[in-house]
Every structure is written in C-alpha cells, then in structure tokens.
C-alpha positions as CSV (number, residue, x, y, z in Angstrom):
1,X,-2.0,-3.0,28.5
2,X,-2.7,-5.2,25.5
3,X,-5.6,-6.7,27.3
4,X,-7.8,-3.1,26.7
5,X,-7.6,-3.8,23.0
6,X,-9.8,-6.9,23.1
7,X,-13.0,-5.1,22.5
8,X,-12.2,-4.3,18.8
9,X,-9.8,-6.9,18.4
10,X,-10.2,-9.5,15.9
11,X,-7.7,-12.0,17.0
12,X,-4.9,-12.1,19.7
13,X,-1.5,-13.4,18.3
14,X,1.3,-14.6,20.8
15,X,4.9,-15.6,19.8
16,X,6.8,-17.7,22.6
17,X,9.7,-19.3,21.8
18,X,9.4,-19.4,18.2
19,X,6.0,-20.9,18.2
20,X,2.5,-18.6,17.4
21,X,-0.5,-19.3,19.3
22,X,-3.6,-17.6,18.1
23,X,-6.6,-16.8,19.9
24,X,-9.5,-16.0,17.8
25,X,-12.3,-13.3,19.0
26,X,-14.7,-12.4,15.9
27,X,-13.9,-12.8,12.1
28,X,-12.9,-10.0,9.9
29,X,-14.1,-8.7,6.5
30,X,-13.3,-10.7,3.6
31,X,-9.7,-12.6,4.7
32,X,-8.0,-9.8,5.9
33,X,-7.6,-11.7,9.2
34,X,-6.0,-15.0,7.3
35,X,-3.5,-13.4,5.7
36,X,-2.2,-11.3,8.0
37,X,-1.9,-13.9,10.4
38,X,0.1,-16.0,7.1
39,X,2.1,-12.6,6.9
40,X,3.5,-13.1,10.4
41,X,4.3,-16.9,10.4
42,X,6.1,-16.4,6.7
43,X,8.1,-13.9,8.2
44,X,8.5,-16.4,11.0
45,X,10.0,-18.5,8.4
46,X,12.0,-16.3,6.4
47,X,13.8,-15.1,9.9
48,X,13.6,-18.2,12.2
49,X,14.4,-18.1,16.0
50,X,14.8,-14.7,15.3
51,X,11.7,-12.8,16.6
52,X,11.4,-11.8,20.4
53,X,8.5,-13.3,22.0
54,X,5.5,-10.5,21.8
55,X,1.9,-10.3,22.1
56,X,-0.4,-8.2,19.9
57,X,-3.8,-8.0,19.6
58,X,-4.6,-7.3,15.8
59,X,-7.8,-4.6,14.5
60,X,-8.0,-5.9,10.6
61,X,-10.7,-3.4,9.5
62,X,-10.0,-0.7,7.4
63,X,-9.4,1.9,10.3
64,X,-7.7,5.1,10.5
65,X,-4.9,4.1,12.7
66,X,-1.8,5.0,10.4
67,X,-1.5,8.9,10.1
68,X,1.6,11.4,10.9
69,X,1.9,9.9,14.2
70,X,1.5,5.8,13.4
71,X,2.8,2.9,11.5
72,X,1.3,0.3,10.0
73,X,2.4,-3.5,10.1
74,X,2.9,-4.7,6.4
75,X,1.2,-7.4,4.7
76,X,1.9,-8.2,1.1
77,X,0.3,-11.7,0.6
78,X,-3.6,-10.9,0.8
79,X,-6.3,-9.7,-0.9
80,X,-7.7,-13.2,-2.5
81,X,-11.3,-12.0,-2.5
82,X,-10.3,-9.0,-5.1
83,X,-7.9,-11.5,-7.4
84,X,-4.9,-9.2,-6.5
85,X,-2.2,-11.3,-6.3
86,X,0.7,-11.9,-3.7
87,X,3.3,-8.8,-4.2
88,X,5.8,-10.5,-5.2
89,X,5.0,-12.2,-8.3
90,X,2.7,-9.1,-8.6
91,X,5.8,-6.7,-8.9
92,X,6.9,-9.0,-12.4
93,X,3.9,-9.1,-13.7
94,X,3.4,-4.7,-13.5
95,X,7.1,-4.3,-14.9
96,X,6.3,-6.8,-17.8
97,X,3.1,-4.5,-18.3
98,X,5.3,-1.4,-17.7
99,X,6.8,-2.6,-21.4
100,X,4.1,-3.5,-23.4
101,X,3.9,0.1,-24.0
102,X,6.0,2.9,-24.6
103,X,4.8,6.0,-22.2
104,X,4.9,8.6,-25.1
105,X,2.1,6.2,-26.4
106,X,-0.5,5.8,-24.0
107,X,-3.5,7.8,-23.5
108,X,-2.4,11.4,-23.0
109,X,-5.1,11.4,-19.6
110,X,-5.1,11.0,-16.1
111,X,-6.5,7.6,-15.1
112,X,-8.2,6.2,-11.7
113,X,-10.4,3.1,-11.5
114,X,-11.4,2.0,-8.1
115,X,-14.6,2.1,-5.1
116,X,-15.7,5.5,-4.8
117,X,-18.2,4.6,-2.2
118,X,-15.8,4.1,1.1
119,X,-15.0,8.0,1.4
120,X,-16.4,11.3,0.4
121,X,-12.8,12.2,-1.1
122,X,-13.2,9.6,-4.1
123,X,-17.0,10.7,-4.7
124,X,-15.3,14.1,-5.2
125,X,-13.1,13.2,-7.5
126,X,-15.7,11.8,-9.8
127,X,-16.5,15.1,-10.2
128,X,-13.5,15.6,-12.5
129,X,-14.5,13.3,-15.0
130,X,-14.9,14.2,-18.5
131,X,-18.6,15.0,-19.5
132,X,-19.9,17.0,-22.1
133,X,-19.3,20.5,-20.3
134,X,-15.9,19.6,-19.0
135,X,-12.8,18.3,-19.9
136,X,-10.3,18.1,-16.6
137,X,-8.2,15.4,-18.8
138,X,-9.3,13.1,-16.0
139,X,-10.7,9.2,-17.0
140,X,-12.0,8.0,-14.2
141,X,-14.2,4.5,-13.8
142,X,-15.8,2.9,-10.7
143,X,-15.1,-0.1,-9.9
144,X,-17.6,-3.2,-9.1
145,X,-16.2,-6.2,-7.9
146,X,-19.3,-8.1,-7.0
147,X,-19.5,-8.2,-10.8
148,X,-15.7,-8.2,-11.2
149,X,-15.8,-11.9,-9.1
150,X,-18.9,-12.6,-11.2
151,X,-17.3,-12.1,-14.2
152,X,-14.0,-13.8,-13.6
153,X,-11.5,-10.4,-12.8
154,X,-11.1,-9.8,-16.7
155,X,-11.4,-6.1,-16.5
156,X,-8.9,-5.9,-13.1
157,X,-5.6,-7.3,-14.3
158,X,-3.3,-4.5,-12.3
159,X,-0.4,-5.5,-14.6
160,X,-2.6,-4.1,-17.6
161,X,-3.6,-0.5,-16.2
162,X,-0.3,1.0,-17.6
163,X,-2.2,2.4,-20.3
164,X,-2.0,6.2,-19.6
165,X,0.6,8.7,-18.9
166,X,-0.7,9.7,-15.5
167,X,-2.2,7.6,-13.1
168,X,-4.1,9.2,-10.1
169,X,-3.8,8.2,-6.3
170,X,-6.5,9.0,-3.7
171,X,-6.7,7.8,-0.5
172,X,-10.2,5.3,0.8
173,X,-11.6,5.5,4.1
174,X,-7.6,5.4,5.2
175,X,-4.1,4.7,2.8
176,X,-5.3,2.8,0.2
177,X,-3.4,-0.7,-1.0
178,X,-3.8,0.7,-4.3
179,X,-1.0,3.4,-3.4
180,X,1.9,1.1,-4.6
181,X,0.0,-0.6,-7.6
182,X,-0.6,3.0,-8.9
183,X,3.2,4.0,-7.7
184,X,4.7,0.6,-9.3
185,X,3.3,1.8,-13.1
186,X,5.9,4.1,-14.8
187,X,3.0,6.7,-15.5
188,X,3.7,10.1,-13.7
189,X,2.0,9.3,-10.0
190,X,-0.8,12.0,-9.8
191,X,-1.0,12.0,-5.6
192,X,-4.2,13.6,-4.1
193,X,-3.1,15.4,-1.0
194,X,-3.1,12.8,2.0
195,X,-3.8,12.4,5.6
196,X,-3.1,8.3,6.2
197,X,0.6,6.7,5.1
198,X,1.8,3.4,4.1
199,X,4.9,2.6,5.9
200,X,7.6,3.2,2.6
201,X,5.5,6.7,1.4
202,X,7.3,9.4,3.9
203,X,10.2,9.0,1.7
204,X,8.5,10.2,-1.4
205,X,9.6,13.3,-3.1
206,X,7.0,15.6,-4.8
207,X,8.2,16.4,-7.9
208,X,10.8,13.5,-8.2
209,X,8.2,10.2,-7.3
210,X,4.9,11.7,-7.7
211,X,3.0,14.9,-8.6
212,X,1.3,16.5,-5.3
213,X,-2.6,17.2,-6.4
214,X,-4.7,19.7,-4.2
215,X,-7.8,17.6,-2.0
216,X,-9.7,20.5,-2.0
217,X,-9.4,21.7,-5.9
218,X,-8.7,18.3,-7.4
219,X,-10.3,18.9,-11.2
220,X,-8.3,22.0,-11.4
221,X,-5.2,20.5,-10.0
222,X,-5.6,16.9,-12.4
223,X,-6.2,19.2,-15.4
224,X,-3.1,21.5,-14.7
225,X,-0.7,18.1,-13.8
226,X,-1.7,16.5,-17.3
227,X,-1.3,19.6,-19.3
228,X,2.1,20.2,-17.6
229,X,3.5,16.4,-18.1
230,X,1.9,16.8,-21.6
231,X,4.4,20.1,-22.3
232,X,7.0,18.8,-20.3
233,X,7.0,15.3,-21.5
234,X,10.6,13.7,-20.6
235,X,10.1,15.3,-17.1
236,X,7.3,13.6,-16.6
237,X,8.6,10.2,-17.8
238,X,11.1,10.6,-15.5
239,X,9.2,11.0,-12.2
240,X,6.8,7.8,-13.3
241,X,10.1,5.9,-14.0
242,X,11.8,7.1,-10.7
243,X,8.4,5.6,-8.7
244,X,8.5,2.8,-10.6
245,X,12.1,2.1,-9.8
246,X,11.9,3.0,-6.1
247,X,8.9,0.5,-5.9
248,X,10.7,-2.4,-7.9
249,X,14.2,-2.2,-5.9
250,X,12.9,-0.6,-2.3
251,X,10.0,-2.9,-2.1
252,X,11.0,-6.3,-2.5
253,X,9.9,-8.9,-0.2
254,X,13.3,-8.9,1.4
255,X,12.9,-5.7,2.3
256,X,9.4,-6.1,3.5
257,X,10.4,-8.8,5.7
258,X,13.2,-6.7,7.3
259,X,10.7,-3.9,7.7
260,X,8.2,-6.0,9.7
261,X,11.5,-7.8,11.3
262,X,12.8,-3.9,12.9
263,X,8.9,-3.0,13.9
264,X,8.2,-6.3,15.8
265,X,11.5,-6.3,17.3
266,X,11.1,-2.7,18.5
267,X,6.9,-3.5,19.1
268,X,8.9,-5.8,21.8
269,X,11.0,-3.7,23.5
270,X,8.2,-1.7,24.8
271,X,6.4,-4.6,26.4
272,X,6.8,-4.5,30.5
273,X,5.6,-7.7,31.0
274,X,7.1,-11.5,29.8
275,X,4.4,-12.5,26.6
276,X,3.0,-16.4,27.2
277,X,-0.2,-18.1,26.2
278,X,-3.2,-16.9,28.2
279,X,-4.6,-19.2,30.5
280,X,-8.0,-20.3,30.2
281,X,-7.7,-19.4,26.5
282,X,-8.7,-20.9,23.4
283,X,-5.7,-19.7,22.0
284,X,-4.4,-22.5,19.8
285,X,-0.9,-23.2,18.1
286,X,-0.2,-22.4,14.1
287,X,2.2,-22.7,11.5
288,X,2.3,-22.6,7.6
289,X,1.2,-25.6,7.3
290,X,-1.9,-26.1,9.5
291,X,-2.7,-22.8,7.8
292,X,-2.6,-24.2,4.2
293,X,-4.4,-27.4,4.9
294,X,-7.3,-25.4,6.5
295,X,-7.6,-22.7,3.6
296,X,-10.5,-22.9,1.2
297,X,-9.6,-23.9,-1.9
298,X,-9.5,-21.5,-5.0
299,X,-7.4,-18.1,-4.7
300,X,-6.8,-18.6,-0.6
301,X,-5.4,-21.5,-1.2
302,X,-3.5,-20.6,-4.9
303,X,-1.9,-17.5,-3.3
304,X,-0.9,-19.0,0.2
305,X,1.0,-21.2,-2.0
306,X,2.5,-18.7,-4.2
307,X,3.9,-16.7,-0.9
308,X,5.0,-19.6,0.9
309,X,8.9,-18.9,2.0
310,X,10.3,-22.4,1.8
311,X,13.9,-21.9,2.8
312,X,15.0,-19.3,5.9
313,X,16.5,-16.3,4.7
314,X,20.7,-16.8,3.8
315,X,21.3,-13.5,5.3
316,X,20.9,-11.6,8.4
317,X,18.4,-8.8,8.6
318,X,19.5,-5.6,7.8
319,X,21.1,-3.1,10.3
320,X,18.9,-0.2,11.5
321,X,20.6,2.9,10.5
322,X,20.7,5.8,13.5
323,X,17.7,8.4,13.7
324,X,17.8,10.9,11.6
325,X,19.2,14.3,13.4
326,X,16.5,16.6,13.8
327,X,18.3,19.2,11.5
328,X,18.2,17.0,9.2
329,X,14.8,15.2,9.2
330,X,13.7,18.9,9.2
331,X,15.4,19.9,6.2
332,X,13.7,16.8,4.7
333,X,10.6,17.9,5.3
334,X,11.1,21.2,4.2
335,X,12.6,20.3,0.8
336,X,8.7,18.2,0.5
337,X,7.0,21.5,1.0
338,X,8.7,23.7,-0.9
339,X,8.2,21.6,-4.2
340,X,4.7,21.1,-3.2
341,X,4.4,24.8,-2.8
342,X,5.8,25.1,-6.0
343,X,4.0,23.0,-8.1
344,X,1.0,25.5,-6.7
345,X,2.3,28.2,-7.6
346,X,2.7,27.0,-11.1
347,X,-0.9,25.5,-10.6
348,X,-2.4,29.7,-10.0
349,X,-0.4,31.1,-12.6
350,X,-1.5,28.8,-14.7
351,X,-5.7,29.5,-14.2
352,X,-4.8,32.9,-13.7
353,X,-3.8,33.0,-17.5
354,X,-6.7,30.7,-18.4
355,X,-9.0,33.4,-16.6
C-alpha cells in the first residue's frame, strides 16, 4: 500500500520503537523536505514513546492534495529560504505588530502582497488594483523574493504588514501558508472563495473570522467588503480581532503538536501491516541532533534552533472529543452558507444602487 507512493515520493519516513529511519529518494524544492522531516522528530520529542510505529512516504511539493475530502500534516518550523520564521516566535512578533497601530488608523484599503505567478486566481486578482480608471480600494504588490534574499528580507517582515484595515487571502497553486499570517493580523480577513484547506480553517465563520469574497467577481466583491467595514467600522474591528484571537489561542504549538499527535495516531490505525525498516534500504536513523549538526549554516541552522523542543511535553495530549452528529455538523455547515449568502446579497444590492 505505501509502497505505490514511491514514484512521487520524496522521502520514506519509518518510526519503530521510538526511533525514525529515513530513506531518501529525490530532494525537494527549497527545504521543504528538511523541515518537515525536523517537524516529525520535534514532535517526537515533545510526545516521547508516544507515537505508534508508522510508515509514510512524504510528497513535499506544493500539490493539491488537501481539499474537502483531505488533511494536511502540519508543519510550523520551515520556510528558511523566504526568512519566515518558526511559528512560534512568529505568533509574538505579529501580536507585537498587531499594536504598533491602532486599526481605526491604518490605511482605509484592502492589502495583498505575495507571488502571483503560481495560479491563474492571483493573476486575477491583480486586476483589482488601483489604476487610473479604477479604484476597487484594493493595494495589491507582487512579491520578488530573488530580490527579497538579495536585498536582505527588509520589505517582508510579516510582523510589520498590519498596516491596513483589510487584509486579502487568496489561495496559490493549493492553501497558501500565507492563510494564517494574513488571519493572525487583526485587520478584517478578506477570504477569496477557496477550494484547498489548512487543517484549523473548516472552523472559520464567515462573518465572525473572515469576510467571504466571490473567485469569480473579486474587484467587485474587495471594493464592496472595504466600503462595508469602512461604514461599519467596529464590526469590522471585531471580526479582524476575533481571527486574530482564534489564531493566537487555537494555534499554539501545543496545539499543533496535539494535532499532528491525533492524525499520526489515527494515520496508524489504518496500517494492515507491522511498519519496520526496509531491507536492502538506504534508509538511515535521525534525530534532532544529527539533523542540526548537518544543517547549512545561516537561517536552516538559526531556525532549527529556535524550534528545537528541549524538554518532553509535562502533559498528556489532549483527548479527542466524539464526531460531530451529522445533525449537527450539518447545521454547521449551513450556518457558513447562509452568512456567505448573505454577505452576497448585500454585495447585489449594493451595485444594483451604484448602477
């Protein structure tokens, strides 16, 4: 079973016993690769002798694998290529940014800066910028990081983008990392309709965490959300204060450990056969440390460091609540599309009295 995921697999990653073996097949973009690989072992650490033995074979590129029907294992401690740091220390430095200014203050627009080149969605959305014949209150800025590493990551400080009221989210060539930067700010959350989830986003109420934008009218949606929040202004405070919350006390890296903990624990329970090191393999042992010594120096090195959990965990992982009842998870659901088909109904009143 695991074995017909070698073709696109970048690495094989066994846990027997406590121990990881790793069995390398091809390298990954960037270090996405190393540090999910350093995700697992300091979850091995924070929880030890606690994982089930397992096998996985792991697919690091940016593929569409987490949609309605999926989930995504977590990994908070990467991204050394781009300067963003490990989530943790991260998550300070936003809500230290979150107070440098008050939101009543900042730039009255919708802002986005990010790669518009890895999906047709984000191209679009350029579209809404402003320009001389139009004004969607949209400020939107592409993002280079060839000369963003040349230059030293000056412009890219994440902890400094809370400098408008509303912040847009659109989705890449799948979820974006971006998703809980751009939630973490206490700017109103402008989401563009999406197709991919992170693993925390299903709970997200429209109207409450975020404001839902339409992917196929996005200039027209963006120009009604900021002309709303701008009339409405302690509303939309409030639902840029709520995501902010949910992401500083939902998302902490106890949480995310626990998370990862419950999917590779129930990852396990589907396995039919006993996980142990391949024969005739050139799978090799790992830990933390062998990790760290072999990490280039600079940012690999500087954030491996930063994430390292140096004591287990004091307390057990948390206890699994019961599925939701079906009633219930569809009453959930529902509650998400009627404010989304409310905020749209707003949306057509509101160009039907412009036209």
């Amino acid at each position: 079973m695991v074995e017909r995921a070698k073709p696109t697999a970048h690495f094989r990653l066994v846990i027997v016993d406590g121990k990881v073996y790793l069995e390398k097949y091809k390298k990954s973009i960037q270090t996405r690769d190393v540090f999910t690989i350093w995700g697992i072992l300091q979850l091995l650490s924070h929880y030890p002798g606690r994982l089930p033995d397992l096998e996985l074979m792991f697919d690091c590129d940016a593929s569409r694998w987490s949609d309605q029907e999926t989930m995504n294992v977590d990994n908070r401690t990467r991204r050394a290529e781009i300067n963003i740091k490990p989530w943790e220390g991260l998550l300070k430095e936003i809500k230290e940014g979150n107070n440098k200014s008050r939101w009543v203050d900042r730039e009255p627009y919708a802002y986005w800066k990010g790669n518009p080149f890895v999906a047709e969605t984000r191209q679009d959305l350029l579209k809404c910028n402003v320009s001389d014949k139009h004004d969607w209150n949209a400020r939107l800025y592409v993002q280079d990081w060839i000369l963003e590493s040349q230059q030293g990551f000056k412009k890219s400080n994440l902890a400094s983008q809370c400098t408008h009221r509303y912040k847009i989210y659109i989705e890449g060539y799948a979820w974006s990392v971006s998703e809980k930067h751009i939630l973490a700010c206490d700017s109103m959350t402008l989401l563009v309709n999406t197709r991919f989830h992170d693993f925390f986003t299903r709970y997200l109420q429209p109207v409450k965490h975020y404001w839902p934008i339409r992917a196929d009218d996005k200039c027209k949606s963006i120009k009604f959300a900021v002309d709303w929040g701008n009339s409405h202004k302690q509303k939309a405070h409030e639902i840029g204060k709520a995501s902010s919350d949910f992401i500083q006390e939902e998302l902490k890296m106890d949480y995310v450990y626990d998370y990862m903990f419950h999917l590779l624990n129930e990852y396990a329970k589907l396995l039919k056969f006993k996980p142990m090191v391949p024969e005739n393999s050139l799978a090799v042992e790992i830990s933390s440390e062998t990790m760290a010594s072999m990490a280039a120096d600079g940012s690999e090195k500087k954030f491996m460091m930063e994430s390292l959990v140096k004591n287990p965990s004091t307390t057990s992982p948390c206890t699994m609540p019961p599925p939701y009842e079906p009633k219930i998870l569809g009453d959930f659901y529902r509650k998400k599309l009627n404010a989304i088909r409310r905020v749209q109904k707003w949306e057509n009143e509101y160009w039907e009295i412009k036209v």
